[in-house]
C-alpha positions in Angstrom: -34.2 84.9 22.1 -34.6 81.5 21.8 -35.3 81.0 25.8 -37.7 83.8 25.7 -40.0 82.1 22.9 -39.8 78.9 24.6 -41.2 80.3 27.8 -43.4 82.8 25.6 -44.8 79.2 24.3 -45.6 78.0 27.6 -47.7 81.4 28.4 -49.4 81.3 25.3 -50.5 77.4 26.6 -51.1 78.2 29.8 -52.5 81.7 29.8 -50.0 82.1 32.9 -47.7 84.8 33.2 -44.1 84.3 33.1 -42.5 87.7 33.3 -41.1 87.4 29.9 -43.8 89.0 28.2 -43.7 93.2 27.9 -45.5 93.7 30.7 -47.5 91.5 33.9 -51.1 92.7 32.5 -50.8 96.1 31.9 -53.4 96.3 35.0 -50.8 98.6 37.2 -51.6 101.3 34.9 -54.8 100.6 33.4 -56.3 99.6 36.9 -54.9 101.5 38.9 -56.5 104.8 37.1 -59.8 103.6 36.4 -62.3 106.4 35.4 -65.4 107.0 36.9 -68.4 105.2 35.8 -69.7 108.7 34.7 -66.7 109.0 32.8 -65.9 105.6 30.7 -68.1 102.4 30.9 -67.4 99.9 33.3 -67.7 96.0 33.3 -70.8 94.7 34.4 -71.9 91.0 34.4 -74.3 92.1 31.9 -71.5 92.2 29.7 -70.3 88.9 28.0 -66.8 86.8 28.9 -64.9 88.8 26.2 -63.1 86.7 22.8 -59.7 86.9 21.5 -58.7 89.5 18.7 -59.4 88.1 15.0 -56.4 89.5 13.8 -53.3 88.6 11.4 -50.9 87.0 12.4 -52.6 85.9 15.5 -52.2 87.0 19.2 -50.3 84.6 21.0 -51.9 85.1 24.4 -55.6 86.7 25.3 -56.9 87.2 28.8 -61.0 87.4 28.5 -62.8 89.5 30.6 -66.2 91.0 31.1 -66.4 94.2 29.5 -67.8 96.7 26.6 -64.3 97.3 25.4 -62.9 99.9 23.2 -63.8 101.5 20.1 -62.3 104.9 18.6 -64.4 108.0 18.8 -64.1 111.9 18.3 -62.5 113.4 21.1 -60.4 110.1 22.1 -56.6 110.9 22.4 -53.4 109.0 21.6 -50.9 109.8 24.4 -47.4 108.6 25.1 -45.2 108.0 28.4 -42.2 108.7 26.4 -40.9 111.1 23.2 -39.2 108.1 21.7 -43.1 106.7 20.8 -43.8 110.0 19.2 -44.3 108.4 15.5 -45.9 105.4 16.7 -48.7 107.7 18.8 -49.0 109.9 15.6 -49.6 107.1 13.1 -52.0 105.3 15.8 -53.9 108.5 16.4 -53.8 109.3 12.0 -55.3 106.1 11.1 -58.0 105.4 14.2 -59.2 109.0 13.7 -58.0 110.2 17.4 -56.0 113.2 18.8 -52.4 113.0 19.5 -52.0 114.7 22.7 -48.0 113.8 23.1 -46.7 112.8 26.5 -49.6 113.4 29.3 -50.1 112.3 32.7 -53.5 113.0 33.1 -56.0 109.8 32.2 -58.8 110.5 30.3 -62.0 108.0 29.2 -61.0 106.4 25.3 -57.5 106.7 25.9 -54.6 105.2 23.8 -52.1 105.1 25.9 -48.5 104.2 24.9 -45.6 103.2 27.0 -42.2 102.0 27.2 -41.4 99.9 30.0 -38.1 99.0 29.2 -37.4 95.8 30.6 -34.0 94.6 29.5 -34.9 90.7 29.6 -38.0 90.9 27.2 -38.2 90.3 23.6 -37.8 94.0 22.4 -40.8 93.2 20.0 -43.0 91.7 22.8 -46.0 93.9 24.1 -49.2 93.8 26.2 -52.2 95.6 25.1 -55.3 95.8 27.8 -58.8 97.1 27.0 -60.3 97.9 30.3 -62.6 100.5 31.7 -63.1 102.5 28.0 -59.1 102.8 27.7 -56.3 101.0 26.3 -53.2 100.7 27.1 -50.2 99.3 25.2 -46.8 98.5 27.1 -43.3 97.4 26.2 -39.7 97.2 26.9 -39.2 98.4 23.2 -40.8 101.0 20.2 -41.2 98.0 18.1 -43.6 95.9 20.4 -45.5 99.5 21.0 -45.9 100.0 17.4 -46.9 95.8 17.0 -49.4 96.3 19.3 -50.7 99.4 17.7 -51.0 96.9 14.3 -53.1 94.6 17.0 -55.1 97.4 17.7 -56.1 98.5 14.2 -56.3 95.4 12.8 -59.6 95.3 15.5 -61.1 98.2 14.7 -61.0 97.1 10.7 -61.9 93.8 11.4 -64.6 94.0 14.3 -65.2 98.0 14.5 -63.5 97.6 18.5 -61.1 96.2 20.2 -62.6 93.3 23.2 -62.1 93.7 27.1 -59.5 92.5 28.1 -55.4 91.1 28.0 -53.4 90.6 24.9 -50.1 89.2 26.1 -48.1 88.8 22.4 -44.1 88.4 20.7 -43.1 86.8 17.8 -41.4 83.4 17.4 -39.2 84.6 15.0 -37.1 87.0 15.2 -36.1 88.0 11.5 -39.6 88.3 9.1 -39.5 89.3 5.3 -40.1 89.7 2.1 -37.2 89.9 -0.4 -37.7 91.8 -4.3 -35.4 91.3 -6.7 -35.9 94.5 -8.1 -32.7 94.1 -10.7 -34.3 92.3 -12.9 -38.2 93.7 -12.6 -38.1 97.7 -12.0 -40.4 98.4 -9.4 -41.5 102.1 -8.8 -40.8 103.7 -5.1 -44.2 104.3 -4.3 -45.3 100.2 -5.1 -42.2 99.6 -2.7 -43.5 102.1 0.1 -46.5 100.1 -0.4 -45.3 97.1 0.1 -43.6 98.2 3.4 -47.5 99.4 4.6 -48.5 96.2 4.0 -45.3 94.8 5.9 -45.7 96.7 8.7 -49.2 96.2 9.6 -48.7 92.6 9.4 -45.4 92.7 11.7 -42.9 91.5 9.2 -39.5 93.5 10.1 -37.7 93.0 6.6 -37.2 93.9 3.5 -34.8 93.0 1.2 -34.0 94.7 -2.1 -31.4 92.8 -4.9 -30.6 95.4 -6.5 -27.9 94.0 -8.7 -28.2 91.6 -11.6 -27.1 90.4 -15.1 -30.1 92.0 -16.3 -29.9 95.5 -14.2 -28.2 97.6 -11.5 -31.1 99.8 -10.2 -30.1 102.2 -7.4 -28.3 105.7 -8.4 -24.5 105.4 -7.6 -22.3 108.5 -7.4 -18.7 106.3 -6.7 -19.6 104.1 -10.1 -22.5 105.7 -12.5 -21.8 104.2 -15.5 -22.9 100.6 -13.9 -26.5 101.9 -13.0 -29.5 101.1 -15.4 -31.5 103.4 -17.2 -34.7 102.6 -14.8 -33.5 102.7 -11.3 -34.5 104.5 -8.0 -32.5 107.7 -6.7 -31.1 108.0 -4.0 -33.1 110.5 -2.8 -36.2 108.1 -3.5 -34.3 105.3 -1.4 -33.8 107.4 1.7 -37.9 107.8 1.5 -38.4 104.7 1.7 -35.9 103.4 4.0 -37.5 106.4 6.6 -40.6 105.0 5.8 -39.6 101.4 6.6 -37.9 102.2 9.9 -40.9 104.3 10.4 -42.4 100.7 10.9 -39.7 99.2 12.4 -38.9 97.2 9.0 -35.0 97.0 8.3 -34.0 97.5 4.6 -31.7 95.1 3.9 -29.7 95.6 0.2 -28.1 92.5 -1.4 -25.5 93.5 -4.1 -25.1 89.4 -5.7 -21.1 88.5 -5.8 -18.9 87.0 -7.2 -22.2 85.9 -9.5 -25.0 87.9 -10.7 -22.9 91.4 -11.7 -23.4 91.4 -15.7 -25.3 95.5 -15.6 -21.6 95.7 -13.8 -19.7 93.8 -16.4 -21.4 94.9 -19.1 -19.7 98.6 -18.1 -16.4 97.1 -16.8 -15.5 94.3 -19.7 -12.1 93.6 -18.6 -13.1 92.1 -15.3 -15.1 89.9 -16.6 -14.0 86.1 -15.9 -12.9 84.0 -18.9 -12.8 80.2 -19.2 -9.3 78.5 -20.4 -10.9 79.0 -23.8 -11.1 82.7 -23.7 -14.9 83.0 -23.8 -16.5 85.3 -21.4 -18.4 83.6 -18.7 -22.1 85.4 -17.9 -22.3 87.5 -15.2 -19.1 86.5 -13.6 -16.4 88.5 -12.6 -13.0 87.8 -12.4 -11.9 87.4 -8.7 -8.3 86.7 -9.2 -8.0 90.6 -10.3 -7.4 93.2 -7.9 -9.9 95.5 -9.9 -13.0 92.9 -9.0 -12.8 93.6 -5.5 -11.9 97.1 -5.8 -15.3 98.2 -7.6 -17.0 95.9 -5.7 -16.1 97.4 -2.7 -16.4 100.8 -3.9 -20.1 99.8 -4.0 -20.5 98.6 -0.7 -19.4 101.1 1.3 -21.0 104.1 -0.9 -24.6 102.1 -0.6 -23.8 101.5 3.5 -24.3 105.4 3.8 -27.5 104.8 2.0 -29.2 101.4 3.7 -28.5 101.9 8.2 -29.6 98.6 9.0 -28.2 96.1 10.8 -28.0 93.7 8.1 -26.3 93.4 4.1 -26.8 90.3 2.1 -23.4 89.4 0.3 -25.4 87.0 -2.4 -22.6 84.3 -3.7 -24.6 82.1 -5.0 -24.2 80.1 -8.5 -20.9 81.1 -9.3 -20.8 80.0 -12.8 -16.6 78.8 -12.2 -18.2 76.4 -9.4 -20.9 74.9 -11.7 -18.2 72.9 -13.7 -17.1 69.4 -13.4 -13.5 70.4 -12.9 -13.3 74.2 -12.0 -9.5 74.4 -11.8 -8.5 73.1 -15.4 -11.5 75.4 -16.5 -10.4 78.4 -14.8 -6.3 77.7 -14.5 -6.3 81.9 -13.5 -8.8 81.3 -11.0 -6.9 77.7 -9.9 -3.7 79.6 -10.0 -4.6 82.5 -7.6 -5.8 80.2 -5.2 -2.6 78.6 -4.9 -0.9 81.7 -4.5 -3.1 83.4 -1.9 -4.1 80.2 0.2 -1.1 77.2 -0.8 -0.7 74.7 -2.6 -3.5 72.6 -2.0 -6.0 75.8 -2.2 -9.0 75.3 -4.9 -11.6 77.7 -6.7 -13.9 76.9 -4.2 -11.2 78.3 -1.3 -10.7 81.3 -3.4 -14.2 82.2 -3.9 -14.6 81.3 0.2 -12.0 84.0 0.4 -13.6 86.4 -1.8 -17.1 86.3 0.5 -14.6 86.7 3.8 -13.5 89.8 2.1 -16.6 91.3 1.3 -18.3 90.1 4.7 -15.2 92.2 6.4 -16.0 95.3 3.9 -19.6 95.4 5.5 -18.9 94.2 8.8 -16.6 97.3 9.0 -19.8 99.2 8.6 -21.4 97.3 11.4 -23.2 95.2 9.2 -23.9 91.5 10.1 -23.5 89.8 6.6 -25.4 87.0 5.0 -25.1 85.3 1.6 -27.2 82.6 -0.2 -26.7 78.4 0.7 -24.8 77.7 -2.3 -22.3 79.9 -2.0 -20.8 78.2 1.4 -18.9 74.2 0.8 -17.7 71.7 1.9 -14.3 71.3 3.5 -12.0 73.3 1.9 -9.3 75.1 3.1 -10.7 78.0 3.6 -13.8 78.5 5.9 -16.3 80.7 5.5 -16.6 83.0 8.4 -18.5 82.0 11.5 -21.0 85.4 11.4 -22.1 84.9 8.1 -26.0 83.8 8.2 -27.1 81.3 5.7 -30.2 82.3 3.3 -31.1 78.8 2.8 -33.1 79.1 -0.4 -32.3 75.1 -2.9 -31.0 72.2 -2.5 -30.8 71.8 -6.3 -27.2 72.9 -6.9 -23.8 71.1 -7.5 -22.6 69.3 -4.0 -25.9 70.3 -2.5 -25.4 69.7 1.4 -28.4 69.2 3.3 -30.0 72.2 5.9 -28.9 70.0 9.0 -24.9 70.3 7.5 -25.0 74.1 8.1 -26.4 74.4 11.1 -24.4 71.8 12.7 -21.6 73.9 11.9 -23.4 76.3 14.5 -24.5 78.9 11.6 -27.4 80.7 11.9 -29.7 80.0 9.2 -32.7 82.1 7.1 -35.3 79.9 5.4 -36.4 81.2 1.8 -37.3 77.8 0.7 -38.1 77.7 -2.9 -40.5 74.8 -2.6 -42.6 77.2 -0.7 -41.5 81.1 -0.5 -40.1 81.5 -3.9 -42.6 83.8 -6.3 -41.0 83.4 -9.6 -42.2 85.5 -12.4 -43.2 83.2 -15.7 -42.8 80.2 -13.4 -39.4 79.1 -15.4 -37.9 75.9 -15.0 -39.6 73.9 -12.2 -41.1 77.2 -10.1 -44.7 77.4 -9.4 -46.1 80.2 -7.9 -46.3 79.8 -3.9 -50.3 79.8 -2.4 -50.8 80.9 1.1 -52.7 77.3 1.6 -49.9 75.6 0.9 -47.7 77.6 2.8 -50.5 78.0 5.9 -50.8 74.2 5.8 -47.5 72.4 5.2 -44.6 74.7 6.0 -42.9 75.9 9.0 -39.7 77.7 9.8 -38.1 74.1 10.2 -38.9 73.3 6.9 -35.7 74.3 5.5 -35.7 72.2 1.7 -38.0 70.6 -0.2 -41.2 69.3 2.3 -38.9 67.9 5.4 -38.7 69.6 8.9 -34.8 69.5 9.9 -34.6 68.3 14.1 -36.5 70.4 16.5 -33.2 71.1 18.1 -32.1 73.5 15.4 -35.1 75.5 16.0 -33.1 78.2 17.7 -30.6 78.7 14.8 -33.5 79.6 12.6 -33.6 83.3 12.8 -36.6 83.1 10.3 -37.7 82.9 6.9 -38.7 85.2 3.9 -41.0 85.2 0.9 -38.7 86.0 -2.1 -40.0 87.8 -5.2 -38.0 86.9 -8.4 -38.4 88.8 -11.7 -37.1 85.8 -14.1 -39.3 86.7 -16.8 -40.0 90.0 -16.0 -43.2 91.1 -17.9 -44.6 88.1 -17.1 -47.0 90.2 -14.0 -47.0 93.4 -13.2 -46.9 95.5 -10.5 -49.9 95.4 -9.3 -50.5 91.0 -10.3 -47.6 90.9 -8.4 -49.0 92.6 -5.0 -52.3 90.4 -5.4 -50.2 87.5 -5.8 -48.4 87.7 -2.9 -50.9 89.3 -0.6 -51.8 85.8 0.8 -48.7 84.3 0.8 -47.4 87.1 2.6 -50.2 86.4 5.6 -49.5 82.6 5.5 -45.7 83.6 6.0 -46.1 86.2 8.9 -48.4 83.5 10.6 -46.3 80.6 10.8 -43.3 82.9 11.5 -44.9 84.9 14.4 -46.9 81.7 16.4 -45.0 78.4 16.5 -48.5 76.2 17.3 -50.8 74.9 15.0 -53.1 77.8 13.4 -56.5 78.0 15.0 -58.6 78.5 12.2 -59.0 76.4 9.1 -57.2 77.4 5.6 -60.8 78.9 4.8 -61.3 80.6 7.9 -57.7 82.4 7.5 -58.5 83.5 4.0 -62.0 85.2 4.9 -60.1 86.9 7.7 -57.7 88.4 5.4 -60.3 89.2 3.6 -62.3 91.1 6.0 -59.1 92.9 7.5 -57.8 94.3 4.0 
């Protein structure tokens, strides 16, 4: 990945091709088929040196040329080299007002043409889009970089009413793109969610991530444990809608049940696993982890929701463990101390036990083919237990207990997530020291690198950053709602996407970005 988007750089830069994009030009096809001029119109010197796409985020490569381009008209077809582009040609041809026509050979004038080229060393989400001689044609080696390049496409027509002669040569820099809800503690109707993944999609994010477990609710139907789900939650049956919908767009859902933390709608219906201090008083939202009934319903969850969510990835949570947040966790918690001893040695501390309790849970989805990730704070220092290698860090504060620096993880070798809360985090009510994120700030002063507070980590780490996310938290719930929230985030969202998907410096202005969006929603 990391080579690809170097050399993907250097063709953006250069405007020379390197083989690594989806295709050389797209010309084999596109040129080699030209229609008549009776049938389509041709380029004519008359016709001005073409510009690049105004579109969001922004194309990473454009070839100009002479030319009328494309615009959609009645009568103009969507057609597909392949079945597996079957949804992408139907939602294309749906929302430009065309014809799907399915696979044909056959080249007609104001042809969309889709195609898979399958090239095993390209960036599965790269694609080339030409506009030549009345047609276009979109290539790559993957569905996803078809259906990006399809967002290209429309995102033209809103924007500028046609799409300009020439050769969009495009991939992301990033490879993992999201928005996170926490909807455990703000309930969020399915169809605001399936908006949300609309919205996603057309601006080439690939996550979503839904927390669905909290102190304050447990908000997805579950058959293995019912009595733990709140009274306003989504069905199943509603979750399966929208996770078609999302990988109708090439968007993986990605579910986050928050352990050994965050489970008080699950303690509130299982008291007797609730961890207890050496006092006897109940500790919120923490369960016990030295009894074998934690991990039991804890597991029973994640294998009945990994039937439910097919993606590739489960967040594990871990974060602020309230045993942890203690000056001396083992005299606090002597059960905690004491099965920590017995499982890992002598030596062996909370911290090592609740190291051991995410190694579990990472195996439970893993299992699954899941690859597991879980929140900064929940991975220390020495210890003698390690977290496992595979488990990807969602870097998110650097406020907590022992806070280690971004550059201590990934010089373990981890692979790292940015949700900065200096800049990603949308907390509802703005609690404690949270102010709501503006895309200004975020299109002016962060960048993938910028992991804590306002400082970039080394350049060398860049490849470990898989990408970043724009986290929605419902603190104070009724502080917005729904529909604040989506006009809250929309620019955020667009700052996000733009510095995940092009590593240079943004063309246009702060201004000139926010009229764009403007004109393309």
């Amino acid at each position: 990945m990391t080579g690809a988007v170097a050399a993907g750089a250097l063709v953006a830069a250069s405007g020379v091709g390197l083989g690594l994009w989806a295709a050389s030009d797209g010309g084999g096809s596109a040129g080699s088929t030209a229609a008549s001029p009776a049938q389509s119109p041709g380029p004519s010197r008359s016709h001005p040196l073409s510009k690049a796409p105004r579109t969001i985020p922004a194309v990473r490569d454009h070839t100009a040329e002479r030319g009328p381009g494309w615009r959609p008209a009645q009568g103009h077809r969507v057609v597909v080299d392949d079945p597996a582009l079957a949804d992408e040609g139907r939602l294309a041809a749906g929302e430009l007002g065309l014809t799907y026509a399915g696979e044909r050979d056959d080249r007609r004038a104001g042809d969309l043409r889709l195609e898979l080229n399958r090239d095993a060393g390209a960036n599965p989400e790269s694609y080339t889009m030409t506009v030549r001689d009345g047609r276009v044609t979109v290539t790559a080696p993957g569905e996803a970089g078809v259906f990006y390049g399809t967002r290209t496409l429309k995102q033209e027509v809103e924007g500028a009413g046609a799409a300009p002669e020439g050769v969009v040569r495009d991939e992301p820099a990033k490879q993992r793109r999201g928005l996170m809800l926490d909807i455990a503690r703000k309930h969020y109707t399915a169809d605001w969610i399936a908006d949300r993944i609309r919205e996603l999609g057309d601006l080439k994010f690939n996550e979503i991530g839904l927390h669905f477990s909290d102190d304050q609710g447990f908000r997805i139907e579950s058959d293995t444990h019912p009595e733990v789900v709140s009274e306003q939650h989504l069905t199943k049956a509603q979750v399966k809608r929208i996770v078609d919908l999302a990988e109708s767009r090439h968007i993986t859902v990605v579910p986050e049940i928050d352990s050994p933390g965050h489970l008080g709608a699950v303690l509130a219906a299982h008291p007797e696993l609730q961890l207890r201090d050496a006092d006897g008083d109940a500790v919120r939202g923490a369960i016990d982890i030295s009894k074998p009934g934690s991990a039991e319903i804890v597991d029973d969850l994640l294998e009945e929701y990994a039937g439910l969510f097919p993606g590739g990835q489960w967040h594990l949570g871990g974060d602020e463990y309230q045993a942890l947040v203690v000056s001396d966790p083992e005299a606090s918690f002597p059960g905690l101390a004491a099965a920590a001893r017995e499982k890992y040695g002598s030596g062996a501390t909370v911290e090592d036990l609740t190291t051991g309790w995410l190694n579990d849970r990472s195996a439970t989805v893993r299992a699954h083919g899941r690859t597991p990730r879980a929140w900064n704070d929940g991975f220390f220092r020495g210890g003698s237990v390690r977290a496992a290698k595979d488990i990807q860090v969602a870097y998110w504060t650097g406020k907590e207990i022992g806070a280690r620096q971004p550059a201590e993880y990934l010089s373990e070798g981890r692979e790292v997530i940015n949700h900065n809360d200096e800049f990603l985090y949308y907390v509802l009510g703005e609690p404690l020291t949270f102010v709501y994120p503006t895309g200004e700030r975020i299109y002016e002063q962060w960048t993938p690198l910028v992991l804590r507070g306002t400082t970039a980590v080394p350049e060398r780490y860049d490849g470990q950053i898989l990408g970043g996310a724009l986290a929605v938290w419902g603190d104070i719930p009724r502080a917005q709602t729904q529909d604040q929230v989506a006009a809250g985030i929309r620019l955020p969202l667009r700052a996000t996407v733009q510095k995940l998907w092009d590593p240079d410096e943004p063309e246009l202005s702060w201004a000139q970005f926010r009229d764009l969006a403007d004109e393309l929603d």
